[in-house]
Backbone as a ProteinNet text record, in pm:
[ID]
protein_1_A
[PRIMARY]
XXXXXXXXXXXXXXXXXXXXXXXXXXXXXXXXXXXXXXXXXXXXXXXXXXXXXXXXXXXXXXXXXXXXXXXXXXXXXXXXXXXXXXXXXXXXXXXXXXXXXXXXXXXXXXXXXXXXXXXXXXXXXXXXXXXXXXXXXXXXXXXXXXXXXXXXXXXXXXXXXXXXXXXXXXXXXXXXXXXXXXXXXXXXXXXXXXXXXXXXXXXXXXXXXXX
[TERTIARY]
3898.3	3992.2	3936.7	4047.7	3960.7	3942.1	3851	3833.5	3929.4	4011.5	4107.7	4086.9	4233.5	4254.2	4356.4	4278.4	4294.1	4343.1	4428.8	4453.1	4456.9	4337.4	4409.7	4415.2	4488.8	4532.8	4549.1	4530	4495.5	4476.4	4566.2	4491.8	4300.4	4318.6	4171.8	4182.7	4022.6	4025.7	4050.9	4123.6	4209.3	4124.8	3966.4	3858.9	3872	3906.5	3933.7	3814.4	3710.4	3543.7	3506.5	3497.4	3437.9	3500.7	3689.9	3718.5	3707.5	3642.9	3619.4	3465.9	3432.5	3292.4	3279.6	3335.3	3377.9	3420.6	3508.5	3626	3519.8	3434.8	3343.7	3266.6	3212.5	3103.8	3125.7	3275.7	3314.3	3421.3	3457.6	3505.2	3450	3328.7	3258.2	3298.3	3355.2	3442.4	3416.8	3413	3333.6	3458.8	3335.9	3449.9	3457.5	3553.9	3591.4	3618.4	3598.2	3642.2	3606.3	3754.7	3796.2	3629.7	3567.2	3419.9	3335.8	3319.8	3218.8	3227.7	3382.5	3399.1	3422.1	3437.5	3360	3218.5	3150.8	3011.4	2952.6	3002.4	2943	3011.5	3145.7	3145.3	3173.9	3055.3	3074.5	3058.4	2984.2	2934.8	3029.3	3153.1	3302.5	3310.7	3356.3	3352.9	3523.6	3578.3	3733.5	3764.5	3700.5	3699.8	3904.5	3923.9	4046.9	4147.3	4108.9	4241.3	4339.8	4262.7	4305.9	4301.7	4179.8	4157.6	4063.9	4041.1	3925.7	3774.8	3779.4	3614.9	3601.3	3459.2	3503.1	3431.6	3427.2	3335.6	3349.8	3347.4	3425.9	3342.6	3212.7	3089.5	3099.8	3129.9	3174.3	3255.5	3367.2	3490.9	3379.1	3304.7	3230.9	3096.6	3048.4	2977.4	3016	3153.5	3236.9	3259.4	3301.7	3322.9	3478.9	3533.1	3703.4	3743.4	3874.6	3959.1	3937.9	3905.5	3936	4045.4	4156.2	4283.3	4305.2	4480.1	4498.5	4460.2	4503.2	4489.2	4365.9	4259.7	4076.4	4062.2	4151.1	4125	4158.3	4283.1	4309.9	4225.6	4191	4081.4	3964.2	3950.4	3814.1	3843.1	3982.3	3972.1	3968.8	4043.9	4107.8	4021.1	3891.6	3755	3683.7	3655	3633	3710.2	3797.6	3890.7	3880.8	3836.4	3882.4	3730.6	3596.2	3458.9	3474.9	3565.1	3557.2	3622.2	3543.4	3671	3711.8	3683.3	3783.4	3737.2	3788	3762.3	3859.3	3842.7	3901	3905.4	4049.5	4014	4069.8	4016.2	4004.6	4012.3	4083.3	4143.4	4192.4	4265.1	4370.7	4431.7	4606.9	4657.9	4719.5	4649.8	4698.7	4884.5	4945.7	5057.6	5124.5	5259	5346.9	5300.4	5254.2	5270.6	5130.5	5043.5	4878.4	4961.9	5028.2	5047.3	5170.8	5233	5276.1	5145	5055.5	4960.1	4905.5	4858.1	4816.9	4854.4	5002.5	5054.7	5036.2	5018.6	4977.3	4890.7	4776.8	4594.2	4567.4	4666.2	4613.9	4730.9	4709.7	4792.5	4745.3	4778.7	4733.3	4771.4	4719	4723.7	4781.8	4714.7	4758.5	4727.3	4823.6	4868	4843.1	4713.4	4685	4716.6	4843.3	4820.5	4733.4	4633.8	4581.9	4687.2	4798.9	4836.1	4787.8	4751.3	4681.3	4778	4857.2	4902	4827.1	4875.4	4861.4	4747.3	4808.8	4678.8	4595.5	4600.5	4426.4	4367.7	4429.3	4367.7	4281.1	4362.3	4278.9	4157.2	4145.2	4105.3	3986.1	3999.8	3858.8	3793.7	3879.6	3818.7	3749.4	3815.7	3719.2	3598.8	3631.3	3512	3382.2	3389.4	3271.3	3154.3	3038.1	2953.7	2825.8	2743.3	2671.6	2499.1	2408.1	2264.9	2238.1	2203.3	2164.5	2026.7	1973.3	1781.7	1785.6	1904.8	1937.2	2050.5	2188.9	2273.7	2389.1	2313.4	2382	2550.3	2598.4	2743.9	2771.5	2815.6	2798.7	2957.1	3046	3161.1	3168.3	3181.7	3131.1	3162.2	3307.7	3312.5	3297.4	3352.4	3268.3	3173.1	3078.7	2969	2906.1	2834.6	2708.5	2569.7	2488.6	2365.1	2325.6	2228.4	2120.8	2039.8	1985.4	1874.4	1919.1	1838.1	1920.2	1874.4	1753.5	1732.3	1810.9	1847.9	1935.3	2104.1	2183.3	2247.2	2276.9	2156.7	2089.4	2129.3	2120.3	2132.9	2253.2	2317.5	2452.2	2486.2	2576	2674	2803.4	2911.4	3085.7	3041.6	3102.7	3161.8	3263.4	3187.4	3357.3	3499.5	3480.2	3608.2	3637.3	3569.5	3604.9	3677.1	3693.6	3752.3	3885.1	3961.6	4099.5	4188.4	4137.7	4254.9	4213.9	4095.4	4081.7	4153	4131.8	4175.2	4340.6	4391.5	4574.3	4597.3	4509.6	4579.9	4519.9	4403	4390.8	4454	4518.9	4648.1	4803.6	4772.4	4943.9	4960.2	4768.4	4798.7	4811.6	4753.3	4753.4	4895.5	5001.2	5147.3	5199.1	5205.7	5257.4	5231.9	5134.9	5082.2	5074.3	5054	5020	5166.2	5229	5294.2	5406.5	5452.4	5550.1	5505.7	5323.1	5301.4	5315.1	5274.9	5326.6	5485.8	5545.3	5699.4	5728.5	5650.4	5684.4	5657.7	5504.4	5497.1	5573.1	5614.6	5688.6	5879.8	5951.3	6043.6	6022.4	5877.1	5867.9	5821.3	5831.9	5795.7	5656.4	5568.6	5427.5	5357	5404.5	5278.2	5268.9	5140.3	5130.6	5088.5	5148.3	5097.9	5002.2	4883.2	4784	4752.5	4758	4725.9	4641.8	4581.1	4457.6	4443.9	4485.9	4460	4383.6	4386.9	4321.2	4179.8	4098.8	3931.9	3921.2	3792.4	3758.7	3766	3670.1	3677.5	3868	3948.5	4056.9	4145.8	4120.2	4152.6	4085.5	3980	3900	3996.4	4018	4087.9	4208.7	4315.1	4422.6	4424.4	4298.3	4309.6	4257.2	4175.1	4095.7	4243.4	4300.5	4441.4	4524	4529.7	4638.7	4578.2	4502.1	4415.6	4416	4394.8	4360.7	4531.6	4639.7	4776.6	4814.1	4777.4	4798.4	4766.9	4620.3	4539.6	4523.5
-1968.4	-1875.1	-1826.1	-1839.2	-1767.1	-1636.6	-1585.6	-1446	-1363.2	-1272.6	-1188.2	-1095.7	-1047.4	-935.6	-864.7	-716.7	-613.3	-495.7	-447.5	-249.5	-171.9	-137.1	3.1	157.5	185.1	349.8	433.9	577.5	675.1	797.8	857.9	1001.2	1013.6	1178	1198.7	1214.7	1193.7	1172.4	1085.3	996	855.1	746.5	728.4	627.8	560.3	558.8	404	368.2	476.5	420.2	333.5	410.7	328.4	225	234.4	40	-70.8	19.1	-76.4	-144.8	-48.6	-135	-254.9	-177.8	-283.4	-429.7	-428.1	-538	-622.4	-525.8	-643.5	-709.7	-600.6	-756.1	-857.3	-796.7	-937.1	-1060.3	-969.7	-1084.7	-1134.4	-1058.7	-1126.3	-1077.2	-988.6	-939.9	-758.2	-767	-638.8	-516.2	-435.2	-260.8	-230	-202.7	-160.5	-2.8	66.9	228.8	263.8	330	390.9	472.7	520.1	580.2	478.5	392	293.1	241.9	200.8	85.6	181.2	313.3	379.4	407.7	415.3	391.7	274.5	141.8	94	-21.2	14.4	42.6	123.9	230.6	374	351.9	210.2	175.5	80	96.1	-49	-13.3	-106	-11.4	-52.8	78.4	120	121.2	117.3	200.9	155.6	7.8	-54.4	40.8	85.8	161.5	302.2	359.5	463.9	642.4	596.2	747	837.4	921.4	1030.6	959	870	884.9	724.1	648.3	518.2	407.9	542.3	502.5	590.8	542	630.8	702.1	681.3	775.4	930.6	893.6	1023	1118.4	1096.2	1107.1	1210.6	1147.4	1136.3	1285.3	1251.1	1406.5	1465.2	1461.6	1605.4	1672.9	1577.3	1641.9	1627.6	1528.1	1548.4	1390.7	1453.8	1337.4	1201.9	1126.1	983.4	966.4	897.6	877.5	731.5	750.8	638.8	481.2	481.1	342.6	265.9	422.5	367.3	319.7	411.3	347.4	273.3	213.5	61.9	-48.9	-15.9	-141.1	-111.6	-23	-81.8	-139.2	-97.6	-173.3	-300.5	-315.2	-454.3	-577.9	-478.4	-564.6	-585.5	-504.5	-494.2	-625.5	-628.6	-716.4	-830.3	-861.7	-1014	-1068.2	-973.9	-1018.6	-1057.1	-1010.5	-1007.5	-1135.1	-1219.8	-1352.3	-1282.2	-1162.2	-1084.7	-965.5	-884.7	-728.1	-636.2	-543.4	-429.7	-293.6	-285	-209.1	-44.8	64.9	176.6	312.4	379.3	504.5	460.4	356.6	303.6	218.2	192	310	441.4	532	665.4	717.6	659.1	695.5	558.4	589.2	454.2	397.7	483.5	384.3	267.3	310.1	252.3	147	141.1	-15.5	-74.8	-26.9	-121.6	-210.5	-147.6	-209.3	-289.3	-222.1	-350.6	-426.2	-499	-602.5	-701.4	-664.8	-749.2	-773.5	-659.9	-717.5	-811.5	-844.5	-964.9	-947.9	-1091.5	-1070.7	-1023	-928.2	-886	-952.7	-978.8	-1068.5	-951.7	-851.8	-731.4	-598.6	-504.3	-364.4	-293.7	-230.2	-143.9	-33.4	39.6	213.9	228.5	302.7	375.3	536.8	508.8	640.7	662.6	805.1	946.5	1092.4	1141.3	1250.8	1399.6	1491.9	1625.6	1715.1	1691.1	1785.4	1733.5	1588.1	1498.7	1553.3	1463.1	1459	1635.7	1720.8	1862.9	1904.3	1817.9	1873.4	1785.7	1670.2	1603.2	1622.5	1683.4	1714.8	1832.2	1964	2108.6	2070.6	1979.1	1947.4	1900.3	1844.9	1781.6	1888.5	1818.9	1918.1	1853.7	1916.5	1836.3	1877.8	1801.1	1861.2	1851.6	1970.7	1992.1	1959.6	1929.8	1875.2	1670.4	1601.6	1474.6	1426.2	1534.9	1443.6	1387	1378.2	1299.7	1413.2	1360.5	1394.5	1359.9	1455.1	1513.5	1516.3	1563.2	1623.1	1699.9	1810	1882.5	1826.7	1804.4	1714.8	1549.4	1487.4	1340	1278.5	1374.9	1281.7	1409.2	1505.5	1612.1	1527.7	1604.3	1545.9	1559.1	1512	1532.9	1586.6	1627.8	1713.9	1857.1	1965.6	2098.5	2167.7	2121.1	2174.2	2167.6	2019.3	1949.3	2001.5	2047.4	2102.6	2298.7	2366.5	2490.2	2480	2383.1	2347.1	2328.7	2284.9	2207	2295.3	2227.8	2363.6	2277.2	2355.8	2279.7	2286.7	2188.1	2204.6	2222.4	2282.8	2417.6	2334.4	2183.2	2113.3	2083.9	2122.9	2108.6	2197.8	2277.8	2417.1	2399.4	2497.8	2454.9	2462.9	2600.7	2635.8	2462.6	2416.8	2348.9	2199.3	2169.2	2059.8	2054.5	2163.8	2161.5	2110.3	2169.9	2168.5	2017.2	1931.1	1810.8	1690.4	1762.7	1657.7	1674.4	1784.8	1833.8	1738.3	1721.1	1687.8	1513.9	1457.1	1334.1	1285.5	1425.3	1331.7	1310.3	1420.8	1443.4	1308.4	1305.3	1206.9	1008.7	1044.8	887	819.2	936.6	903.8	809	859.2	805.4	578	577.9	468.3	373.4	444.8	431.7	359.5	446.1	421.3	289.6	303.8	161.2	49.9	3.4	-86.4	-111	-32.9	-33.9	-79.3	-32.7	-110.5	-204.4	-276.8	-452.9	-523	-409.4	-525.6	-587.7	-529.4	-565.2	-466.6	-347.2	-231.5	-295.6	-264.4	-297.3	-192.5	-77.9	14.9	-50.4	99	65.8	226.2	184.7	340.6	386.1	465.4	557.3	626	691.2	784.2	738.4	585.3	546.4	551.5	517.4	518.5	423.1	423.4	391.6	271.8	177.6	11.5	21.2	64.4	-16	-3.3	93.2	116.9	-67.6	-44.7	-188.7	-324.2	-300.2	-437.7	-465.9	-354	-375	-427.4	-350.6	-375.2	-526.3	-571.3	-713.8	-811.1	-790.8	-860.4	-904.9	-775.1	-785.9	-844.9	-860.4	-922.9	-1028.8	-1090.1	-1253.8	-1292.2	-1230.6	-1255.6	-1294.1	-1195.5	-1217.7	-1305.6	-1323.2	-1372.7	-1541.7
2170	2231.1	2364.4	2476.7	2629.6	2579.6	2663.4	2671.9	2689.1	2604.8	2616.6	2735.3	2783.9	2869	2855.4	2778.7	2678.5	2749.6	2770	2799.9	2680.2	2628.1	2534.3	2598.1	2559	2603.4	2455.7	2455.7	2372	2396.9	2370	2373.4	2420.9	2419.3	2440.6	2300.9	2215.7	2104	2006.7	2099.4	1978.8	1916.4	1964.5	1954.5	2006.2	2190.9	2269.7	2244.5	2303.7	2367.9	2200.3	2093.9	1966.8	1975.2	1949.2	1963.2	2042.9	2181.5	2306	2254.9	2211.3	2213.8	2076	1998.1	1885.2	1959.8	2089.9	2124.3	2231.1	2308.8	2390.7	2346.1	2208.3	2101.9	2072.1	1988.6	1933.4	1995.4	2143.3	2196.3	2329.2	2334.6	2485.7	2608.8	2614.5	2730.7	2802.8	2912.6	2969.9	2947.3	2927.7	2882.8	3061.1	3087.8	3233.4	3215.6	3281.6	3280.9	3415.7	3439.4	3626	3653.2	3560.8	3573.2	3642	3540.2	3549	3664	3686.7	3785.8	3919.1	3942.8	4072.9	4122.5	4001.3	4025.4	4051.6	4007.4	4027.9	4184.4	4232.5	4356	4484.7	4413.7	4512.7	4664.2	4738.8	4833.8	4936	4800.4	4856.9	5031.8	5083.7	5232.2	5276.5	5251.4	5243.8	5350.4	5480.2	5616.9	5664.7	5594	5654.9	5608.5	5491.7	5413.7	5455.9	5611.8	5647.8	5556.7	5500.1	5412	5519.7	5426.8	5500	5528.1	5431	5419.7	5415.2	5409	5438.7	5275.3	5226.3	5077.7	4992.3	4829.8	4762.4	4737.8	4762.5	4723	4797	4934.3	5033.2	4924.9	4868.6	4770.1	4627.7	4640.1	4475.4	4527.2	4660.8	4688	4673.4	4762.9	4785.3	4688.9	4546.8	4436.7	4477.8	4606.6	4531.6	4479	4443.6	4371.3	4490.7	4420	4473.2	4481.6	4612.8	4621.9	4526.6	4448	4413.2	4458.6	4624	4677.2	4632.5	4624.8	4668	4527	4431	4240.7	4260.3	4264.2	4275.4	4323.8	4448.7	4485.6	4406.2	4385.1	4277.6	4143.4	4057.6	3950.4	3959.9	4082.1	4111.4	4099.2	4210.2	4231	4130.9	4015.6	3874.8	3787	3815.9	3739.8	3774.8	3910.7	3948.2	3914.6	3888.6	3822.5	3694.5	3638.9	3493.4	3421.3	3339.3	3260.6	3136.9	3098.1	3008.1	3024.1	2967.2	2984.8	2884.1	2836.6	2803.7	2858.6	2963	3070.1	2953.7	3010.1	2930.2	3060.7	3031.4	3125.3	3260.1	3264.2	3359.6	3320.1	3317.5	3465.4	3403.4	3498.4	3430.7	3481.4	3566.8	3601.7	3572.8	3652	3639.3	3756.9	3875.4	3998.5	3913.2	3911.7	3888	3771.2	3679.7	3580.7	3711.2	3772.9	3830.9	3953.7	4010.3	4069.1	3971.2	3851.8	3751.9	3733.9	3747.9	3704.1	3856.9	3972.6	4102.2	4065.6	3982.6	4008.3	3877.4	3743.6	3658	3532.3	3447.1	3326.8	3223.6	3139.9	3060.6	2930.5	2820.5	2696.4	2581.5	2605.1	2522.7	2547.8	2538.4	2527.6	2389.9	2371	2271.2	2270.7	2195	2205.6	2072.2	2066.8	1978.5	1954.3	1842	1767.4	1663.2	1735.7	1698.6	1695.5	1599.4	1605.2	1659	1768.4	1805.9	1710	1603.3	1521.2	1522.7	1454.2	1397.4	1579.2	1649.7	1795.3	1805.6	1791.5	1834.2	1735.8	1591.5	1451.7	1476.1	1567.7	1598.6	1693.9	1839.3	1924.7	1916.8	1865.9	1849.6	1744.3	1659.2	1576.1	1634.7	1726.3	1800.2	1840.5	1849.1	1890.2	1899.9	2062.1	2108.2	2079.1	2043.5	2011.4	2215.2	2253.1	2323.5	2375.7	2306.3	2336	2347.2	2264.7	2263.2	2360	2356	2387.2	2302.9	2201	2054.2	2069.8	2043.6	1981.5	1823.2	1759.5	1596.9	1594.2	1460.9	1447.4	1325.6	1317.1	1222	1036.8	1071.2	946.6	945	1079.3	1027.2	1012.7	1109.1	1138.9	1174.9	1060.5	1074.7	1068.8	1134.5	1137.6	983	964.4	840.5	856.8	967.8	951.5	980.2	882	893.6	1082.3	1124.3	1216.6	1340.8	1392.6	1431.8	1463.8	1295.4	1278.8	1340.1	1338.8	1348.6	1499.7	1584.5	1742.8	1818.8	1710	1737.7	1854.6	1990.7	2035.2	2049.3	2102.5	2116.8	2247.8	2329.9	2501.3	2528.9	2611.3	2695.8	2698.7	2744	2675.8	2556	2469.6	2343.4	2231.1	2349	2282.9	2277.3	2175.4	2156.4	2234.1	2326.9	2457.8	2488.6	2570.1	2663.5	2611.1	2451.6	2442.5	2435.8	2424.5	2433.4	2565.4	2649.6	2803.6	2836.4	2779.2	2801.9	2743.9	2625.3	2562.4	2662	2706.8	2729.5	2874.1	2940.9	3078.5	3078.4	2927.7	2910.5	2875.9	2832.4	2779.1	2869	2995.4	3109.3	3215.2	3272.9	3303.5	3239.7	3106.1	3034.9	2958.4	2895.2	2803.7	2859.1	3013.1	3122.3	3115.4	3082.2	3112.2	2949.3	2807	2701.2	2687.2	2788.2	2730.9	2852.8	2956.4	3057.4	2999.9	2886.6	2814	2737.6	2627.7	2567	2565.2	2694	2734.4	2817.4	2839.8	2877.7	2751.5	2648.8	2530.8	2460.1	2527.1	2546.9	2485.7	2456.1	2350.4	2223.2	2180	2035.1	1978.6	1884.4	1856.4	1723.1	1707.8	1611.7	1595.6	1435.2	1351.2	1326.9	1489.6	1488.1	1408.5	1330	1206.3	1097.1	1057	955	996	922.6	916.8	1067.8	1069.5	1227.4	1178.1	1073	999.5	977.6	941.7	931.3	1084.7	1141.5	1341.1	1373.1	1304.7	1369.5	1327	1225.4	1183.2	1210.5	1211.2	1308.4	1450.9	1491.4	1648.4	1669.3	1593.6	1578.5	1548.6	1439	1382.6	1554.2	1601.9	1673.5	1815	1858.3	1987.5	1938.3	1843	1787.9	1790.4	1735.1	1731	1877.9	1968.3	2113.2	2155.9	2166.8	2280.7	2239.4
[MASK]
+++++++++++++++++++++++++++++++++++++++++++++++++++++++++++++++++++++++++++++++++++++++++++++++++++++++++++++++++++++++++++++++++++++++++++++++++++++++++++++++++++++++++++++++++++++++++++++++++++++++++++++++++++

């Protein structure tokens, strides 16, 4: 089988990052994320594109938003390295999947559904050991050691105000790109709610059906 080329999209909370990494093991294919793939061409030299600055790194001191155009050329450039990939937090609007469909074909459209509550009941659950890093969830995944536990703290996004207003800004924003797949026919929904091993096997089922 060629190397698949994967979009899943999800809520915050839905397990893209766990099923992405599940999807590059077993199918050989690079996890792409609008993060990754600005860092790792923060140095692109944009100067033609008529922005402020002539590198997205300029963008990335300042601490402001990178303009759409400059995301685009970097996924783009990301994409055309890649002989498969599972791209992950793009496209966040409608304009960005219509650029996606100039920059490659995609084999399959993953939504990871996750209902409003589970999504908030896993996100306030989380909680970070501050001396590691490690990320815990109070009921899925507590540490074992009591000291460890004794440490735990939540992040300030993890709080309930903060995670409403990061779902509310993801329907607003994502859901518009949900429903664009979906009337071309191409979403494949998958039932984030079940255990993370049966999330896995759906999502495995349905990439092998595709691709």
């Amino acid at each position: 089988m060629a190397q698949p080329r994967i979009l899943i999209l999800g809520a915050p909370g839905a397990g893209k990052g766990t099923q992405s990494a599940k999807i590059t093991e077993e199918f050989d294919v690079e996890h792409i994320t609008t993060g990754d793939a600005l860092r790792a061409n923060k140095d692109m030299d944009i100067s033609d594109m008529d922005t402020e600055y002539d590198t997205p790194r300029e963008y990335m001191d300042q601490g402001e938003l990178v303009p759409d155009d400059v995301v685009n050329a970097i996924v783009d450039e990301a994409l055309s390295q890649a002989d498969g990939f599972v791209l992950d937090g793009y496209p966040r609007n409608i304009e960005q999947a219509e650029e996606l469909e100039d920059m490659t074909d995609l084999d399959v459209v993953l939504y990871l559904d996750v209902g409003e509550e589970e999504l908030v009941h896993r996100l306030t659950g989380r909680r970070m050991d501050p001396e590691t890093g490690e990320i815990y969830h109070v009921e899925y995944n507590p540490p074992e050691d009591p000291e460890v536990e004794e440490r735990l703290e939540q992040r300030d996004d993890d709080t309930e105000e903060t995670v409403k207003e990061r779902l509310r800004v993801f329907r607003e924003n994502t859901e518009p790109v949900i429903e664009y797949y979906e009337d071309e026919g191409s979403l494949e929904r998958v039932n984030g709610e079940q255990a993370p091993d049966e999330v896995w096997e759906e999502v495995k089922a349905t990439i092998e059906d595709a691709a």
